[in-house]
FIKOLZA-1660 file (N, C-alpha, C; in steps of 0.1 Angstrom, whole numbers, plus 5000, padded with zeros to 4 digits):
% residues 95
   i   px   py   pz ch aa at
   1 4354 3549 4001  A  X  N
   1 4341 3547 4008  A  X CA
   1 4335 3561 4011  A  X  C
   2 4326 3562 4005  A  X  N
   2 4318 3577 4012  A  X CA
   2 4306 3573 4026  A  X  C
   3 4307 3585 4031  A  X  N
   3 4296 3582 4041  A  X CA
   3 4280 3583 4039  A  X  C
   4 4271 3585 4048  A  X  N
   4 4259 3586 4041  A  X CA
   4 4256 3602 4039  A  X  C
   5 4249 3606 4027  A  X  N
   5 4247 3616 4024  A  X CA
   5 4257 3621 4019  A  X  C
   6 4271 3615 4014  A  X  N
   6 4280 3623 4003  A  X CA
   6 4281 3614 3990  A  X  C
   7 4281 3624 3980  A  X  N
   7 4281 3620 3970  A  X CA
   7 4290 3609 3963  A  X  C
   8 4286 3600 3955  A  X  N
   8 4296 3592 3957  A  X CA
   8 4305 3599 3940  A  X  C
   9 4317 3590 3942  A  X  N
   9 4334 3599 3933  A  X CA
   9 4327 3596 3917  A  X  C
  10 4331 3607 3912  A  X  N
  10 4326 3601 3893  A  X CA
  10 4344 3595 3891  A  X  C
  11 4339 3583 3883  A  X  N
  11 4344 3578 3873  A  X CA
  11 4346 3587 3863  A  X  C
  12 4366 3587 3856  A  X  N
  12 4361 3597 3845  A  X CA
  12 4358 3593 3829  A  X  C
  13 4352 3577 3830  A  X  N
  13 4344 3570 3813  A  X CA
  13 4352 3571 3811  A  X  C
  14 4363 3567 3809  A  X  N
  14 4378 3565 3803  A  X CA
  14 4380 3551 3805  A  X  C
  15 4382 3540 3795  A  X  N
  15 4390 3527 3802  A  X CA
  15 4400 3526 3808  A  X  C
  16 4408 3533 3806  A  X  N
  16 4420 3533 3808  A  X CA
  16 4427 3546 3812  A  X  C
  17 4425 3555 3822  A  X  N
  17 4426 3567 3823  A  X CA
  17 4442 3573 3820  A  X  C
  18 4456 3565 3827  A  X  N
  18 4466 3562 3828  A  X CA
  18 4471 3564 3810  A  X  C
  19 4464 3554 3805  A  X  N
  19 4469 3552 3788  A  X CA
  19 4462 3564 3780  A  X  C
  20 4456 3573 3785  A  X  N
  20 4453 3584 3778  A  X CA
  20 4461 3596 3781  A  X  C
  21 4467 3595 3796  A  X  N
  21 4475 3607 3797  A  X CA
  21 4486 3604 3788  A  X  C
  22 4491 3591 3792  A  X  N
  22 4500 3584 3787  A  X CA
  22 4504 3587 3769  A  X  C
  23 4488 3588 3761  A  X  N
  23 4489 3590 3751  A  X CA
  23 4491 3608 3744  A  X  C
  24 4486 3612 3757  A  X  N
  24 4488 3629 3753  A  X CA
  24 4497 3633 3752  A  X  C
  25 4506 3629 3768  A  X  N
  25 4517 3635 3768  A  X CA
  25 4531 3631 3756  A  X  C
  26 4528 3619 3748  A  X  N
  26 4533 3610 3734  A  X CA
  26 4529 3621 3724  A  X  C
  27 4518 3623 3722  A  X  N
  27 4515 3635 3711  A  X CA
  27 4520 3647 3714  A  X  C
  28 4520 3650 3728  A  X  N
  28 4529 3665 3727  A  X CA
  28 4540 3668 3720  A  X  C
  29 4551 3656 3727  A  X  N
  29 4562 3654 3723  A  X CA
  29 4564 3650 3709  A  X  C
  30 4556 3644 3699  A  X  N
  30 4561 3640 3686  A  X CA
  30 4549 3660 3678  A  X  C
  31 4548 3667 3684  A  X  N
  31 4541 3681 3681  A  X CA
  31 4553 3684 3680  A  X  C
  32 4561 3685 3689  A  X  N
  32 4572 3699 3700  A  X CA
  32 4581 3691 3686  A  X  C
  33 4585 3680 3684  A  X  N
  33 4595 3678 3675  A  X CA
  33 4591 3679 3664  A  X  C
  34 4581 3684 3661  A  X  N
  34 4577 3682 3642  A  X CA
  34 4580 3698 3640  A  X  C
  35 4574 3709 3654  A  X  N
  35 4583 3719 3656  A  X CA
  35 4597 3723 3656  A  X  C
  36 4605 3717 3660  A  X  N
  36 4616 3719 3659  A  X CA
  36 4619 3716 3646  A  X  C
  37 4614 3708 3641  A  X  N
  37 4622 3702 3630  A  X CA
  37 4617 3716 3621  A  X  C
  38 4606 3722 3621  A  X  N
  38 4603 3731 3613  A  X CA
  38 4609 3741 3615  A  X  C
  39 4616 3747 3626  A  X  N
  39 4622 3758 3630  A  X CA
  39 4640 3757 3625  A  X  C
  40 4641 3748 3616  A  X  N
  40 4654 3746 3614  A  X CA
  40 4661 3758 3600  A  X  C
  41 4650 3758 3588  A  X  N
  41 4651 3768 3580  A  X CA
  41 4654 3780 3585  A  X  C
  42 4647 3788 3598  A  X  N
  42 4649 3799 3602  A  X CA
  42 4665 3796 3609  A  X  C
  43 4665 3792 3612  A  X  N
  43 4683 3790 3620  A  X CA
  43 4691 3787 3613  A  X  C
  44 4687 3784 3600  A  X  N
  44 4694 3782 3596  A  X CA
  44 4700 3798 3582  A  X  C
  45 4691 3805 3582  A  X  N
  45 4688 3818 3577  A  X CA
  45 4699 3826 3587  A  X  C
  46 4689 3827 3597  A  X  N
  46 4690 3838 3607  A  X CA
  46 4700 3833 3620  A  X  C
  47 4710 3823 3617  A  X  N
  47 4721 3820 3624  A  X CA
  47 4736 3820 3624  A  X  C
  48 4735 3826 3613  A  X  N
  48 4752 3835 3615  A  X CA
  48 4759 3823 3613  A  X  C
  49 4772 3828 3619  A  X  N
  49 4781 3813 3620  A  X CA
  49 4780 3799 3627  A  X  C
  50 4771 3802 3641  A  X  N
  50 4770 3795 3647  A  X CA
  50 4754 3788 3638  A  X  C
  51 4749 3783 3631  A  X  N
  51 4740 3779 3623  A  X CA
  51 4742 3763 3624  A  X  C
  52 4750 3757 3619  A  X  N
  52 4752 3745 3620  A  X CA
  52 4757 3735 3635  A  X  C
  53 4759 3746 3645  A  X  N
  53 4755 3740 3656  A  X CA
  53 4741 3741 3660  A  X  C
  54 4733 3755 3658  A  X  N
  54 4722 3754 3661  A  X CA
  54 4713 3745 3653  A  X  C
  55 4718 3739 3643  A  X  N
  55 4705 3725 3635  A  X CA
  55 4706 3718 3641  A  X  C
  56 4721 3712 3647  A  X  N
  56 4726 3703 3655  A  X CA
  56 4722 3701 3665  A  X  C
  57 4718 3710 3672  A  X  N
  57 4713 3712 3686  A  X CA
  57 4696 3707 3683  A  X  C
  58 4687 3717 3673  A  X  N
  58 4676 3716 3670  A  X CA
  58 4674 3703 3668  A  X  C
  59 4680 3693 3660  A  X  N
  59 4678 3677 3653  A  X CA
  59 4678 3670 3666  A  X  C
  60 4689 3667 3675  A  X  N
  60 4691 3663 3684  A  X CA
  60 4684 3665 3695  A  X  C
  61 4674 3673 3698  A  X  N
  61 4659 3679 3704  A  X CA
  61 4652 3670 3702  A  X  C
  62 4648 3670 3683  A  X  N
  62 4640 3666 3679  A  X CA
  62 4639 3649 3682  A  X  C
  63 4646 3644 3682  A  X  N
  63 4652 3631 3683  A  X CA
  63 4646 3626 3696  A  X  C
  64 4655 3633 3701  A  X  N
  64 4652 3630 3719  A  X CA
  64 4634 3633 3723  A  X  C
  65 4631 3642 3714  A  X  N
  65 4615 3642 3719  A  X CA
  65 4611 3628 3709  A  X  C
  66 4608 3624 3700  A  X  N
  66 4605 3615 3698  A  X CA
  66 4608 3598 3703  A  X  C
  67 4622 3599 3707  A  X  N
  67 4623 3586 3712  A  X CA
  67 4614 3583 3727  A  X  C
  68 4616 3599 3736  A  X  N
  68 4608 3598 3743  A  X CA
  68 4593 3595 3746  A  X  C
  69 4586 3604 3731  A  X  N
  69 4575 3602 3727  A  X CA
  69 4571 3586 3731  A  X  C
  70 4579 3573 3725  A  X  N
  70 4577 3562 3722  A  X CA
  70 4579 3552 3735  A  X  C
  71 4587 3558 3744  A  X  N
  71 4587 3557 3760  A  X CA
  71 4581 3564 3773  A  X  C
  72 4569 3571 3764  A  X  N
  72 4558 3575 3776  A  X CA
  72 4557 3566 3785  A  X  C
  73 4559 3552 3784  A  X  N
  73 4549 3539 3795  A  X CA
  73 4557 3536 3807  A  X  C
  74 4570 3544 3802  A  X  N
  74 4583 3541 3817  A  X CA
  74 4578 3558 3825  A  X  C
  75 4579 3551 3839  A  X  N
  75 4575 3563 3846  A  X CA
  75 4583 3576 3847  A  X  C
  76 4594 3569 3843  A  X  N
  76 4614 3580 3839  A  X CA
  76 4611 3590 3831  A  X  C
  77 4599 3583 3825  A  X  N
  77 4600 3592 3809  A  X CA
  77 4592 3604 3811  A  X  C
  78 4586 3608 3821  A  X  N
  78 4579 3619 3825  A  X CA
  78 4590 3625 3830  A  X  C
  79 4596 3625 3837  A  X  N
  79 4609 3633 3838  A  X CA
  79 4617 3636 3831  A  X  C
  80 4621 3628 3822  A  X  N
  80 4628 3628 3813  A  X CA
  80 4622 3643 3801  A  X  C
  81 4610 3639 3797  A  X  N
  81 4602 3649 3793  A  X CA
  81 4604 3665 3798  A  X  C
  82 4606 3664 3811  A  X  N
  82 4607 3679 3821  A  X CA
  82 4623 3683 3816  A  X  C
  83 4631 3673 3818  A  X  N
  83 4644 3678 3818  A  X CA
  83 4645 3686 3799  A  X  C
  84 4638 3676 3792  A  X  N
  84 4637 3682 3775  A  X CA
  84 4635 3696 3774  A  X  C
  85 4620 3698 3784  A  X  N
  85 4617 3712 3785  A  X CA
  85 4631 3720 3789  A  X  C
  86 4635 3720 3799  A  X  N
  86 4642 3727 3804  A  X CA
  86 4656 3727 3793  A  X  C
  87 4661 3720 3787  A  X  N
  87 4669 3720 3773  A  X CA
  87 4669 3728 3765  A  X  C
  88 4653 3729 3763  A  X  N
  88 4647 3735 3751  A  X CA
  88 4646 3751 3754  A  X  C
  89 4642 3755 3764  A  X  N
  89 4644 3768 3772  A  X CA
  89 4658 3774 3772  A  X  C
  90 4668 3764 3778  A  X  N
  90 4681 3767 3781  A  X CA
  90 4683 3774 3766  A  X  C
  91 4684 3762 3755  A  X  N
  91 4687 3765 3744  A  X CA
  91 4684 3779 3737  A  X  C
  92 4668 3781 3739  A  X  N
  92 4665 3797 3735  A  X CA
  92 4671 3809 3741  A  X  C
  93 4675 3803 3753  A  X  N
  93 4683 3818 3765  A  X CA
  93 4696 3817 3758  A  X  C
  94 4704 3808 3754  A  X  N
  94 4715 3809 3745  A  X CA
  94 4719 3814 3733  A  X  C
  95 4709 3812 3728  A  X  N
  95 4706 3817 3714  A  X CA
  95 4705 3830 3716  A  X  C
% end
């Protein structure tokens, strides 16, 4: 409710404002994993012995961002999302 003389709230022309975040935050994650999956050649080059754990690690990334991708609509899955980030970070401080 506004009072008189304030402007009233914009609508943001979206039908569905929820199913668009919903759909961004889905395409990030199937990005971030089409990334990983491309980052596998270099580690696999430029990873010494430890190489075949780091694909392992990389695939298993990629996986998990995509299944997540496909469960944007659980509200879990935005966390879930954060904890990925924070995987994916960990993983490069390791490396």
């Amino acid at each position: 409710m506004t009072g008189p003389g304030e402007p009233t709230p914009r609508r943001s022309g979206l039908r569905n404002p929820q199913a668009a975040v919903r759909g961004l935050g889905a395409g990030a994650l199937v990005l971030e994993a089409i990334v990983l999956l491309l980052a596998i050649q270099p580690i696999r080059i430029l990873g010494g012995d430890l190489s075949g754990w780091g694909v392992a690690a990389v695939v298993a990334l990629a996986v998990a961002a995509i299944v997540l991708a496909g469960l944007m609509s659980r509200p879990w899955a935005w966390v879930a999302g954060a904890v990925l980030q924070a995987l994916l970070i960990a993983c490069g401080l390791l490396h």
